[in-house]
DSSP file (Angstrom, degrees, kcal/mol; ACC not computed):
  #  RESIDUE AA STRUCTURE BP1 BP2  ACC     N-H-->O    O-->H-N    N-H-->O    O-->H-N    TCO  KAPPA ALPHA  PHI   PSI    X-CA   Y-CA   Z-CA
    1    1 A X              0   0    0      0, 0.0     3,-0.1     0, 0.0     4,-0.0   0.000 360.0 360.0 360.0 116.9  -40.7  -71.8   16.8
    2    2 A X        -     0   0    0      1,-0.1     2,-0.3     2,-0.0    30,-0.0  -0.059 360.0  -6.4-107.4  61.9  -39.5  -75.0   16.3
    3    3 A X  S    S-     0   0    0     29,-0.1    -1,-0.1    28,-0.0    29,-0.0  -0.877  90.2 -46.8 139.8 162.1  -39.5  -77.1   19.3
    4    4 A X        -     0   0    0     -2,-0.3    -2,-0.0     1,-0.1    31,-0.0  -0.398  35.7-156.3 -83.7 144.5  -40.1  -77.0   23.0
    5    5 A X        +     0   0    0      2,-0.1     2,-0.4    -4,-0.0    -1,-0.1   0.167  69.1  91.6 -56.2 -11.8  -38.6  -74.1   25.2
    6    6 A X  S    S-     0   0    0      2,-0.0     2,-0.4    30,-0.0    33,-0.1  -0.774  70.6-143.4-103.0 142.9  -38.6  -75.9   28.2
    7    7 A X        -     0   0    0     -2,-0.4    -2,-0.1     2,-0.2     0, 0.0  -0.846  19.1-133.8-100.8 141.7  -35.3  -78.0   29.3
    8    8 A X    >   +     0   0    0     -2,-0.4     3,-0.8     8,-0.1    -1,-0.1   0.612  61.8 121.5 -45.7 -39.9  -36.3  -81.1   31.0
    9    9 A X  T 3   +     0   0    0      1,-0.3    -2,-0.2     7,-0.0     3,-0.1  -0.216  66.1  24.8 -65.3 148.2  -34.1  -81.0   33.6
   10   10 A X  T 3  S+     0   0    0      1,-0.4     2,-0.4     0, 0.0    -1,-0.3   0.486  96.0 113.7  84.8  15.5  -35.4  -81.1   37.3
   11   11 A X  S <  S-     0   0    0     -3,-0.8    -1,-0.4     1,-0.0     5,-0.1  -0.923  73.5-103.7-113.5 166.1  -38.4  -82.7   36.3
   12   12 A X     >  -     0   0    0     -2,-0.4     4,-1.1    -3,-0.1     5,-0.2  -0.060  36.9-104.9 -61.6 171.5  -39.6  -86.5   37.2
   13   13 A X  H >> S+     0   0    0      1,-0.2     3,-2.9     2,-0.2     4,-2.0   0.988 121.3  57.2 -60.3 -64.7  -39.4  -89.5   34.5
   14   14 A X  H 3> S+     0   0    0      1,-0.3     4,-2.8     2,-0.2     5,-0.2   0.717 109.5  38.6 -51.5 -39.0  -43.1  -89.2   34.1
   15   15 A X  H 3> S+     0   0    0      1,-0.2     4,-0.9     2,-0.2    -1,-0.3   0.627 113.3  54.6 -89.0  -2.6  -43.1  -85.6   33.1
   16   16 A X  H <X S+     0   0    0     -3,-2.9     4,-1.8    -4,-1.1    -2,-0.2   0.690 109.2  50.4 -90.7 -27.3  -40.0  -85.7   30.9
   17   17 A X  H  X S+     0   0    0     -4,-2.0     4,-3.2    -5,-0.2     5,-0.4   0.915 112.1  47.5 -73.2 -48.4  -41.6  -88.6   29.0
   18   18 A X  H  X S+     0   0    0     -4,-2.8     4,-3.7    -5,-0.4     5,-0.5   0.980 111.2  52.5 -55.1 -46.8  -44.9  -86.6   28.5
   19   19 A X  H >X S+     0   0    0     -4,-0.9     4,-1.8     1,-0.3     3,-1.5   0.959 114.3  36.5 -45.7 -67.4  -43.1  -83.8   27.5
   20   20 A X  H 3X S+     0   0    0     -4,-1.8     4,-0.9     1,-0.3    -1,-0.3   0.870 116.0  54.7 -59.7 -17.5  -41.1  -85.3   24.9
   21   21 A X  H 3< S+     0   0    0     -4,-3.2    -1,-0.3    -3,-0.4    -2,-0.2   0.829 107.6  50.8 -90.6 -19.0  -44.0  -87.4   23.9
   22   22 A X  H << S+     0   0    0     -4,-3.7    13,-1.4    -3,-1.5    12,-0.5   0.843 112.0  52.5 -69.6 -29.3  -46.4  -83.9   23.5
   23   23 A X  H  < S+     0   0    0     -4,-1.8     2,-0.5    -5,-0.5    -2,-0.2   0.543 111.5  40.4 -93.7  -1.6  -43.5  -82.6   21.3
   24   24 A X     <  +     0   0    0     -4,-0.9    -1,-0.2     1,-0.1     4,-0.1  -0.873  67.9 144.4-129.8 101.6  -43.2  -85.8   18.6
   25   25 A X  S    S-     0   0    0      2,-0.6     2,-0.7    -2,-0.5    36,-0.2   0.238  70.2-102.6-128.6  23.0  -46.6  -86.7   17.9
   26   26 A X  S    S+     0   0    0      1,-0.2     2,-0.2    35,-0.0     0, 0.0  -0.439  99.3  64.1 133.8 -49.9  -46.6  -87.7   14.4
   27   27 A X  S  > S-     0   0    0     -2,-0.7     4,-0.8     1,-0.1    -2,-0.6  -0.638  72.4-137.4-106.0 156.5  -48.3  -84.4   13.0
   28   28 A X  H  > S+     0   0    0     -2,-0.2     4,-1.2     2,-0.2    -1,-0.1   0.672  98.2  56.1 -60.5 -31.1  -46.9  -81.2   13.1
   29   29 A X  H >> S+     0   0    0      2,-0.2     4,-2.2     1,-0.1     3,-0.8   0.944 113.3  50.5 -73.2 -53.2  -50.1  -78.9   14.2
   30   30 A X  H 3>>S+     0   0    0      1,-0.2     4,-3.2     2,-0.2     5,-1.0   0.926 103.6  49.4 -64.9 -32.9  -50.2  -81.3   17.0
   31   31 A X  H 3<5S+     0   0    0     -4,-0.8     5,-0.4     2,-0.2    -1,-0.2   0.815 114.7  53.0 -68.3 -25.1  -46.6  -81.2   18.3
   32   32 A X  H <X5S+     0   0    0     -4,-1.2     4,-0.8    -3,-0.8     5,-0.5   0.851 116.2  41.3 -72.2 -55.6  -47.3  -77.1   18.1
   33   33 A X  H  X5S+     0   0    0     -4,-2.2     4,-0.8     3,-0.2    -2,-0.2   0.890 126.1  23.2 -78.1 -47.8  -50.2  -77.6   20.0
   34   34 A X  H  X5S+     0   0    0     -4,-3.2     4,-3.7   -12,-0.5     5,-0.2   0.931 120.9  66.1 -97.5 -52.9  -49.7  -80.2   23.1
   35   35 A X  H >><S+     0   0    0    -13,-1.4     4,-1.5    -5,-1.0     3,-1.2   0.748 108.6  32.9 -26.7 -73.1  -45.7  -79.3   22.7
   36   36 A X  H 3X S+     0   0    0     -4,-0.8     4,-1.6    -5,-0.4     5,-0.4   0.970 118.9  56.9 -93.6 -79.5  -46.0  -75.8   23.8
   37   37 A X  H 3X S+     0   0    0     -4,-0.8     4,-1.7    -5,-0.5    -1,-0.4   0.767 112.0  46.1 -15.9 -45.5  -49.0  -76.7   26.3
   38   38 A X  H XX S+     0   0    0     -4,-3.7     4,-1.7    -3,-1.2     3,-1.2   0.986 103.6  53.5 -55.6 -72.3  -46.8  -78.8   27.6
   39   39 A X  H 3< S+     0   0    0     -4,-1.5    -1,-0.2     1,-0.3    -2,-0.2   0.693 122.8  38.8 -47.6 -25.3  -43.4  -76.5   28.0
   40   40 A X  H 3< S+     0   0    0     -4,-1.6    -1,-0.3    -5,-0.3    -2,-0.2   0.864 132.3  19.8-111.3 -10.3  -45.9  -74.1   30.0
   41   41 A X  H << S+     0   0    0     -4,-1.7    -2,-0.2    -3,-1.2    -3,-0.2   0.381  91.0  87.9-117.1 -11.3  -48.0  -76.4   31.9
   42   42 A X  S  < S+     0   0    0     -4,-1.7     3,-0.4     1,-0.2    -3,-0.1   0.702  96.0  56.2-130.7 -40.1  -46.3  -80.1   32.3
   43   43 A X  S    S+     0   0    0     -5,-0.3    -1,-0.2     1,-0.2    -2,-0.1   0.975 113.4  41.7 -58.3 -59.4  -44.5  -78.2   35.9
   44   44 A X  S    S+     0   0    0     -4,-0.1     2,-0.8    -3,-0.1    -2,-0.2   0.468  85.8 110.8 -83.7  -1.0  -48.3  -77.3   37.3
   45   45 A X        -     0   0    0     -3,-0.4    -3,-0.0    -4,-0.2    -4,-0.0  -0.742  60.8-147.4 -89.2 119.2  -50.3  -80.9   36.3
   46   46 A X        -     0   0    0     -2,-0.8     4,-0.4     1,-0.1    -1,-0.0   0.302  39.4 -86.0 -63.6-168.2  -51.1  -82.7   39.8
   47   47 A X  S  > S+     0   0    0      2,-0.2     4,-0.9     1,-0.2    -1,-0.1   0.844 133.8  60.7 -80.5 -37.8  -51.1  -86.7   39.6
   48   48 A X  H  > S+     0   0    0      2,-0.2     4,-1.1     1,-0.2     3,-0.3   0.878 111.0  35.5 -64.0 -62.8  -54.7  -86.4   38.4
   49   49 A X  H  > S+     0   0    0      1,-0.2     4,-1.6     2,-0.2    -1,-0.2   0.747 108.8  62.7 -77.9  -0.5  -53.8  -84.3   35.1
   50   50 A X  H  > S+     0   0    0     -4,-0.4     4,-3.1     2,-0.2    -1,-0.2   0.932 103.8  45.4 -94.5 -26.1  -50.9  -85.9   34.6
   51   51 A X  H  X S+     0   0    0     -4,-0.9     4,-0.6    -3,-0.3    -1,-0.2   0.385 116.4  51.2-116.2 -30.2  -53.0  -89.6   34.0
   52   52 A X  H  X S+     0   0    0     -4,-1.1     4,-1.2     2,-0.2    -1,-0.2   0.685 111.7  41.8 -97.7 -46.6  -55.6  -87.5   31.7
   53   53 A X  H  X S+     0   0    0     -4,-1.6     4,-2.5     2,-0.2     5,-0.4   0.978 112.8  55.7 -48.7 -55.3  -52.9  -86.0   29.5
   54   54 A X  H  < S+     0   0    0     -4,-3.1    -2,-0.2     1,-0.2    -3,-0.2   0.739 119.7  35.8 -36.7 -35.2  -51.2  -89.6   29.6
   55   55 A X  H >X S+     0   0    0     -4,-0.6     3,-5.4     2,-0.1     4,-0.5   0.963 113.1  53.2 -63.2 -75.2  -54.6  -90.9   28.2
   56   56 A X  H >< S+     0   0    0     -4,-1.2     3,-3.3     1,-0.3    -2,-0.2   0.750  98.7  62.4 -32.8 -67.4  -55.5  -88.1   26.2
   57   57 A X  T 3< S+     0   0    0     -4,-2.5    -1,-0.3     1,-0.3     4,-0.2   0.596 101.1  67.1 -49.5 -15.9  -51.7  -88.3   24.0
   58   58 A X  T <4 S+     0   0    0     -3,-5.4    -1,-0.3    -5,-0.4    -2,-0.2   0.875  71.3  93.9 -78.6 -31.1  -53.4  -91.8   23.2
   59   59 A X  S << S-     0   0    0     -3,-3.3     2,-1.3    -4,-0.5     5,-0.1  -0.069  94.8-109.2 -65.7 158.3  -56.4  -90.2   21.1
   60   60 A X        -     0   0    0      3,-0.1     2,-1.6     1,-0.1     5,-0.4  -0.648  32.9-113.0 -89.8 111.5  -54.8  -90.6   17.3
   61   61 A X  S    S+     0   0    0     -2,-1.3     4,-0.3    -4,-0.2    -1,-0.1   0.417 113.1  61.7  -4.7 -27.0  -53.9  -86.9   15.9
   62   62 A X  S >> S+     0   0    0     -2,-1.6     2,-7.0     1,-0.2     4,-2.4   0.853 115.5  40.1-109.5 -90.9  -56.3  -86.3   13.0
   63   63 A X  T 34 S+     0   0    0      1,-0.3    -1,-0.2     2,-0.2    -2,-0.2   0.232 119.5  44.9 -48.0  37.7  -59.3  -86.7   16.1
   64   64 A X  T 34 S+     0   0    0     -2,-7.0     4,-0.5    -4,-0.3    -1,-0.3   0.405 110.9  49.3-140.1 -46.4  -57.6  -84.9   18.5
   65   65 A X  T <> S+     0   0    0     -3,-1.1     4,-0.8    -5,-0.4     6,-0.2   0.784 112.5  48.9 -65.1 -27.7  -56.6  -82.2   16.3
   66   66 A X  H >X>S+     0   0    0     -4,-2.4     3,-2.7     1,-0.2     5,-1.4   0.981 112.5  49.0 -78.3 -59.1  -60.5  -81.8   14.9
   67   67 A X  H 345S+     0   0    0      1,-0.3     7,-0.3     2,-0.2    -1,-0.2   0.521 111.3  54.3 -63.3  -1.0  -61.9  -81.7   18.7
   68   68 A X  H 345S+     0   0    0     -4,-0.5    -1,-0.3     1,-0.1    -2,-0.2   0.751 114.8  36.1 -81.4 -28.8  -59.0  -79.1   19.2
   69   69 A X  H <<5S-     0   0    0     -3,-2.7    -2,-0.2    -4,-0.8    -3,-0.1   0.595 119.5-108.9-111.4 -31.4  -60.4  -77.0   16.4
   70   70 A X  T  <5S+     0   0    0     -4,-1.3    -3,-0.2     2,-0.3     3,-0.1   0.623  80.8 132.1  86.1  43.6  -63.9  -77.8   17.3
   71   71 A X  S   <S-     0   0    0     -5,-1.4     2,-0.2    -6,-0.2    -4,-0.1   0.879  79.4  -4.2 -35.1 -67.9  -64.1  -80.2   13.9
   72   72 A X  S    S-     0   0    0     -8,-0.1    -2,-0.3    -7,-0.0     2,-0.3  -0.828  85.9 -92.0-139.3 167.1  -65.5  -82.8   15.7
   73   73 A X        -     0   0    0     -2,-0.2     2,-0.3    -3,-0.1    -6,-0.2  -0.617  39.1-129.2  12.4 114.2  -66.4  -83.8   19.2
   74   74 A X        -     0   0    0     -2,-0.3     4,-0.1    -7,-0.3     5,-0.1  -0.734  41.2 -81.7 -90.3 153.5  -63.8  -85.6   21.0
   75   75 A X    >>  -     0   0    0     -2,-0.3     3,-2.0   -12,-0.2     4,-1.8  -0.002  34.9-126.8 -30.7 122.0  -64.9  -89.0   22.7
   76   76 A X  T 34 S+     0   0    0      1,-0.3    -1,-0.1     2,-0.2    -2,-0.0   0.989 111.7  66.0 -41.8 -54.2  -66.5  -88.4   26.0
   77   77 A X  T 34 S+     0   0    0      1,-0.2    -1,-0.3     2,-0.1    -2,-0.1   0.481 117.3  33.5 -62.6  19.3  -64.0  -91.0   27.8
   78   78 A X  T <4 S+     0   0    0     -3,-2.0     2,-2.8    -4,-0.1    -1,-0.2   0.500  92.8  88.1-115.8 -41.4  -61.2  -87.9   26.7
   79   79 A X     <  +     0   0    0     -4,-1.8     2,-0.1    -5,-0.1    -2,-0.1  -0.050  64.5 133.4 -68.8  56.2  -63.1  -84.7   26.9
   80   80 A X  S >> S-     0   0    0     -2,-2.8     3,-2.6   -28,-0.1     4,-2.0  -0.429  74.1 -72.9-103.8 178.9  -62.4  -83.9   30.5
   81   81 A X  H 3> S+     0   0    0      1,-0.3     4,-0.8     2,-0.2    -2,-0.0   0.791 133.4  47.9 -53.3 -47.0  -61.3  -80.9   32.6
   82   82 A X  H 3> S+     0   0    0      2,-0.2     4,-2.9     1,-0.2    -1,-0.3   0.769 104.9  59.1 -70.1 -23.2  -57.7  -81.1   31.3
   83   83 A X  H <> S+     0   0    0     -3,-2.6     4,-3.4     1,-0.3     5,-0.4   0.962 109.8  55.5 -69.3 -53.5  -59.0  -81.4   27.2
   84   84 A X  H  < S+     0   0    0     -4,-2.0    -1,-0.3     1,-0.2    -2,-0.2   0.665  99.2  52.7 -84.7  19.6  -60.4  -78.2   28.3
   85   85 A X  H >X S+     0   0    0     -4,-0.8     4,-1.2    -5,-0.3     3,-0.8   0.867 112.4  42.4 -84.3 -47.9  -57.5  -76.5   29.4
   86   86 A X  H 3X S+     0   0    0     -4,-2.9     4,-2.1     1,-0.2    -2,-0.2   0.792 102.4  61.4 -81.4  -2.4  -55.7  -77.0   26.5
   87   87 A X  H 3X S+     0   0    0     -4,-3.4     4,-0.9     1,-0.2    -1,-0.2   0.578 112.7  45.8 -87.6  12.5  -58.2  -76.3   24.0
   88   88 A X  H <4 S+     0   0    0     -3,-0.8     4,-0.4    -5,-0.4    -1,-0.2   0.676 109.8  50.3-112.9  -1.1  -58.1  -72.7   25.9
   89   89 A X  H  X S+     0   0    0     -4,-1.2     4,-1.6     2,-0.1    -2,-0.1   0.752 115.5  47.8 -54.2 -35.4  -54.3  -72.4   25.9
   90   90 A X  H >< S+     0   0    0     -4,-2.1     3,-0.8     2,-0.2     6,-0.2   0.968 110.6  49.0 -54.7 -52.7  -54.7  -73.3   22.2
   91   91 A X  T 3< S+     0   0    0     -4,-0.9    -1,-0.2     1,-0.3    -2,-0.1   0.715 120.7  36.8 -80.9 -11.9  -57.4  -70.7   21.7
   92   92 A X  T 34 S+     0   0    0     -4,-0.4    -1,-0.3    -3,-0.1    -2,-0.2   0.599 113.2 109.4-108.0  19.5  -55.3  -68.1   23.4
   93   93 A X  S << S-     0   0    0     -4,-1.6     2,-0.1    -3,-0.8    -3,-0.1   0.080  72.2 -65.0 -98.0 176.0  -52.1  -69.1   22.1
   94   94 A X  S    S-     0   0    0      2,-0.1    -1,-0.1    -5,-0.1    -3,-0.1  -0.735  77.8 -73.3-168.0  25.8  -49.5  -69.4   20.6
   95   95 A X              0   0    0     -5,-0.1    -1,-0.1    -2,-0.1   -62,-0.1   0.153 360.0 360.0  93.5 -32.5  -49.7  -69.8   16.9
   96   96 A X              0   0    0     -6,-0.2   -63,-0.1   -64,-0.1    -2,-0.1   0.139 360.0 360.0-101.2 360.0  -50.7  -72.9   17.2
């Protein structure tokens, strides 16, 4: 897989920017990871998840990728219900 499965269309600006912004995030392991979280999840995140991803996309790749992996501990003011949703799409996923 190289690149998200999901077409954009029919979704709002907010969720077409996250989307594209989960699939180009600098590293590859991470664009594999939020990317495809994204393409199956990005339709079902309420106003609430969508503001906690938006945050979350902020954390810099190399920490985001260790607290994915369970490397390191991600920052409290990240590690919230939504961190742990995708580190358990990750863990039953996808390649990734």
């Amino acid at each position: 897989m190289t690149g998200s499965t999901r077409s954009s269309g029919g979704l709002d600006d907010r969720r077409k920017r996250l989307l594209f912004r989960c699939w180009h995030r600098g590293t590859r392991e991470m664009d594999l990871i939020l990317g495809r979280f994204a393409d199956a999840e990005i339709t079902h995140l309420d106003d609430l998840e969508l503001a906690e991803l938006e945050r979350l996309i902020e954390v810099p790749d190399p920490d985001l990728y260790a607290a994915l992996t369970g490397d390191k501990p991600l920052a409290p003011e990240y590690a919230g219900p939504l961190f742990e949703h995708i580190k358990a799409f990750r863990a039953v996923d996808h390649e990734a």
